[in-house]
C-alpha positions as CSV (number, residue, x, y, z in Angstrom):
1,X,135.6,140.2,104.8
2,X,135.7,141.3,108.2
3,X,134.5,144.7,109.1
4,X,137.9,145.3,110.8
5,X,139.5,144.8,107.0
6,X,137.0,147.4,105.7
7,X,139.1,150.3,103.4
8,X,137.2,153.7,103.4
9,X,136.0,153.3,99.6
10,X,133.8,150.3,101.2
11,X,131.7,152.1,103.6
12,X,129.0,152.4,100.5
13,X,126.4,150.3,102.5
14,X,127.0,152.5,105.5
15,X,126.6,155.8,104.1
16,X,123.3,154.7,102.4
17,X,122.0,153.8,106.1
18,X,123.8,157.3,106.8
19,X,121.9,159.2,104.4
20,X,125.5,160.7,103.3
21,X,128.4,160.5,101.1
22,X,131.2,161.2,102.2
23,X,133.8,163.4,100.2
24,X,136.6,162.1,101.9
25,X,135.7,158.6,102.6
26,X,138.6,158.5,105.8
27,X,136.8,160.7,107.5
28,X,134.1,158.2,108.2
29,X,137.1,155.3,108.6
30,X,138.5,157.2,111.2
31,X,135.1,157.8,113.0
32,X,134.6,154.4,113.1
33,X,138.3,153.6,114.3
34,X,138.1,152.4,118.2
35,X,141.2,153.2,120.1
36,X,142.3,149.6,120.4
37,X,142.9,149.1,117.2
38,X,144.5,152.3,116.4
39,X,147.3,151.0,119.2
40,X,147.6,147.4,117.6
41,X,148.5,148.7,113.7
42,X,152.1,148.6,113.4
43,X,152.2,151.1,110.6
44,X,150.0,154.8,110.8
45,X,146.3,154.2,109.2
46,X,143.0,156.3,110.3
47,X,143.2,157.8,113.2
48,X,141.3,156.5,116.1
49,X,137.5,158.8,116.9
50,X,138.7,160.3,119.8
51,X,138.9,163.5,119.0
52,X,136.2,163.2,116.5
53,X,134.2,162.0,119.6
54,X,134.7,165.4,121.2
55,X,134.1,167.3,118.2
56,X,130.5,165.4,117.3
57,X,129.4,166.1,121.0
58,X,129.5,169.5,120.8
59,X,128.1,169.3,117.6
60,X,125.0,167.1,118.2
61,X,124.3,169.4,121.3
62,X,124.3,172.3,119.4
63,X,122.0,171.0,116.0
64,X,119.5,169.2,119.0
65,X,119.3,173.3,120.6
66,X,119.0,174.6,117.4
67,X,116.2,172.5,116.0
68,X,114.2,172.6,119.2
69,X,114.7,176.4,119.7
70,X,113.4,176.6,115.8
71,X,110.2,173.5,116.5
72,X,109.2,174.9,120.0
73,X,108.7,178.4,120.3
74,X,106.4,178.1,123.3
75,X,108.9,176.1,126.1
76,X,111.4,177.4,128.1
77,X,114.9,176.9,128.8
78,X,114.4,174.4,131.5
79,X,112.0,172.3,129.3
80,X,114.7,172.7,126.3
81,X,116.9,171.6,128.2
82,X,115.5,168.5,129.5
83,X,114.9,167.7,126.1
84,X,117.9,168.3,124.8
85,X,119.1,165.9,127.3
86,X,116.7,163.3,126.4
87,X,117.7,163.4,122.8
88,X,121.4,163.5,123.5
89,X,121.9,160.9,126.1
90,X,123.9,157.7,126.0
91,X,120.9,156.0,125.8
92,X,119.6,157.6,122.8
93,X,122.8,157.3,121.3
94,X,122.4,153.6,121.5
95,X,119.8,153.3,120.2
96,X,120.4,155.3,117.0
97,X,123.4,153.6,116.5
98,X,122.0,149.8,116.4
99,X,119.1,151.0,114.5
100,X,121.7,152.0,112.0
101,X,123.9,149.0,112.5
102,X,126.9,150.8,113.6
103,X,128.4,147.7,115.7
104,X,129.2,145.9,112.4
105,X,131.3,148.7,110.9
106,X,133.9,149.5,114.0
107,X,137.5,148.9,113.8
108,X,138.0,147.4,117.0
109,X,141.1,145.7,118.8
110,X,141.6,142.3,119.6
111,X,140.5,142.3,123.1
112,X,137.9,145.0,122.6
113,X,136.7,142.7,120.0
114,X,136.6,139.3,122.3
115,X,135.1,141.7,124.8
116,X,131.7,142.7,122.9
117,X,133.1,145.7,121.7
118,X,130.6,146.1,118.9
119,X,127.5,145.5,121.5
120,X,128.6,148.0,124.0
121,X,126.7,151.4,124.6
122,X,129.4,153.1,125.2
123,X,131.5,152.2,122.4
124,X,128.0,152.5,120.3
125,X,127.5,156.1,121.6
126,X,131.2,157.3,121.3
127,X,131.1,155.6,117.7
128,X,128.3,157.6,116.7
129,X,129.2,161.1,118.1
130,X,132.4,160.4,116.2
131,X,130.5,160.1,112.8
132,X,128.6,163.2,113.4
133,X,131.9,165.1,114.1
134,X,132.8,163.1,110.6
135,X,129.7,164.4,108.6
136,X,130.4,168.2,110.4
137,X,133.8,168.0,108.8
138,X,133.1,166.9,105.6
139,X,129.5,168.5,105.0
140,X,129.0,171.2,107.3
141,X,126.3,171.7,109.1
142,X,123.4,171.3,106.7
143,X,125.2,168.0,106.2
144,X,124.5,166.9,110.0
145,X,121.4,168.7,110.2
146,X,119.8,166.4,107.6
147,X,121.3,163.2,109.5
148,X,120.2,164.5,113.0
149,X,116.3,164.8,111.4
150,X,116.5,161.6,109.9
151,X,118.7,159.5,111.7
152,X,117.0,160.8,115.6
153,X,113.3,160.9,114.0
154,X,112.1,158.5,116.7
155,X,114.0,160.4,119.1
156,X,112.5,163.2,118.2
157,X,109.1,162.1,118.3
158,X,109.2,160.1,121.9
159,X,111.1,163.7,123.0
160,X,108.6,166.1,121.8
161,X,105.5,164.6,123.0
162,X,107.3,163.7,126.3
163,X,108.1,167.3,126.7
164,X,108.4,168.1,130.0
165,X,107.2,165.1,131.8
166,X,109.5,162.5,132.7
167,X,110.5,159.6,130.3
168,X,109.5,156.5,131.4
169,X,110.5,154.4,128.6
170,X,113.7,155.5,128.2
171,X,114.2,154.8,132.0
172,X,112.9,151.2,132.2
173,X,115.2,150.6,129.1
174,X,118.0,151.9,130.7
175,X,117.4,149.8,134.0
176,X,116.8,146.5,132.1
177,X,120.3,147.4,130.2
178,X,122.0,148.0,133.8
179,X,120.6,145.2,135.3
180,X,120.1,142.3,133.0
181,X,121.7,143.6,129.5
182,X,117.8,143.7,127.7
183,X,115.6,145.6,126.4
184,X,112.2,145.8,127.1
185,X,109.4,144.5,125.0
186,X,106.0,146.1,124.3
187,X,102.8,143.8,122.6
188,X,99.6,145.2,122.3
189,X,97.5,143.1,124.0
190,X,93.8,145.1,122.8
191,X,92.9,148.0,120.3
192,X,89.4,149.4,120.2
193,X,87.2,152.0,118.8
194,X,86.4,153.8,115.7
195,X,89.1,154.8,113.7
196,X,89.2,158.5,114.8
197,X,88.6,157.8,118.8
198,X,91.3,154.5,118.8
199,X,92.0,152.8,122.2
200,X,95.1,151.0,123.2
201,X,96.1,148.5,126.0
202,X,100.0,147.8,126.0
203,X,101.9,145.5,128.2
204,X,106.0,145.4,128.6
205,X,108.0,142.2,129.3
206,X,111.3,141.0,130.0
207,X,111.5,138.3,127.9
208,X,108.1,136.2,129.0
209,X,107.6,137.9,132.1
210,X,105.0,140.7,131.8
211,X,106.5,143.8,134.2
212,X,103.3,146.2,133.3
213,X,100.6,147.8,131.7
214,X,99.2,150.7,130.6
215,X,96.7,152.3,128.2
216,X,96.0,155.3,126.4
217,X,94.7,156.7,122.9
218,X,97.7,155.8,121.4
219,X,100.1,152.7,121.2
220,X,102.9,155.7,122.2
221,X,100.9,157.0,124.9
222,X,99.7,153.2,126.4
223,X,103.7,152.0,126.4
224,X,104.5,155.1,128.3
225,X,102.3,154.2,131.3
226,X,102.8,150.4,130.8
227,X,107.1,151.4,131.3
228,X,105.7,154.0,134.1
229,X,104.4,151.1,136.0
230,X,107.0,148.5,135.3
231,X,109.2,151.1,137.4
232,X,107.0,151.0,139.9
233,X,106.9,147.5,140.3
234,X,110.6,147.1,139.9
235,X,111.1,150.1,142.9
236,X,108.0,150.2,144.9
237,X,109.1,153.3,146.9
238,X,109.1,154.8,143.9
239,X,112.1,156.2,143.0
240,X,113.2,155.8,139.2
């Protein structure tokens, strides 16, 4: 069956990569419910995500404040902010979304469909602030504040020990996206030392072609410099 033909009490597979059942099972249709196929039915069905869109913005911005407020008592607003940002992004959103396989489940028109609909970021991103405004409606916010912990834990991870420094990775992915529709790759290319004093050497590539390399005392830490000097080489000037 094709995931256009999906009725809400199939969404079982979903909600078990959501980490949520929903109570009312057309909430999470309707999240899922791109705008061009909402204009193709000829009869009323779920609504398209629009507005649940708008709602699950607000509402991701808010939990992300929330949790970081709660987790980092010593940062400012500024820093917070920043963070915030990184966690909330389009980017981010993307991510989350494919990692939970979002793309398969839209309800998308005809053209959207023959267009790459369930590849695009911003369809990815829109879908999944749409299912957070889903889980806020049916759940509450304990409900979203479990998904946002679970579903953003890499997120959160690459955010927080970012912290105020920039974020190189998650701005030579989003040049690689702009310019050539990739992502990059990263292959540890040594480890070294004892276990409690470990060493890492990490190089990115676009497809075969290596674009840099870093090291540090973690794999985290090495791809951050190895993305930090891929942007370098790709803008010598330096700008990012």
């Amino acid at each position: 069956m094709e995931p256009n033909d999906k009725t809400p009490a199939e969404y079982g597979n979903l909600e078990q990569r959501l980490g949520y059942v929903f109570r009312q099972p057309e909430r999470l249709a309707a999240a899922l419910t791109h705008g061009s196929h909402a204009a193709e039915q000829p009869e009323p069905g779920p609504v398209e995500n629009q507005r649940l869109e708008f709602l699950g913005d607000a509402v991701l911005g808010a939990v992300a404040a929330e949790w970081l407020v709660a987790q980092r008592m010593d940062w400012r607003e500024g820093t917070l902010t920043k963070v915030r940002s990184r966690l909330t992004n389009e980017t981010a959103l993307e991510r989350v979304a494919r990692r939970l396989d979002l793309g398969s489940w839209l309800r998308l028109g005809r053209g959207e469909e023959r267009g790459g609909g369930r590849e695009k970021r911003a369809v990815l991103a829109d879908a999944l602030e749409a299912v957070i405004g889903a889980i806020w409606l049916d759940g509450g916010p304990e409900a979203v504040r479990s998904f946002f912990i679970n579903a953003f834990a890499e997120e959160i991870e690459q955010a927080l020990e970012a912290g105020d420094e920039d974020n190189p990775k998650g701005a030579l992915q989003e040049r690689m996206q702009r310019e050539w529709k990739e992502n990059p790759r990263y292959e540890v290319m040594e480890e070294s030392g004892p276990a409690h004093l470990r060493h890492f050497r990490v190089a990115v590539f676009r497809g075969d072609d290596r674009l840099g390399e870093g090291t540090g005392v973690s794999k985290r830490e090495a791809e951050m410099h190895a993305a930090r000097e891929a942007l370098g080489s790709m803008d010598p000037q330096g700008g990012e």
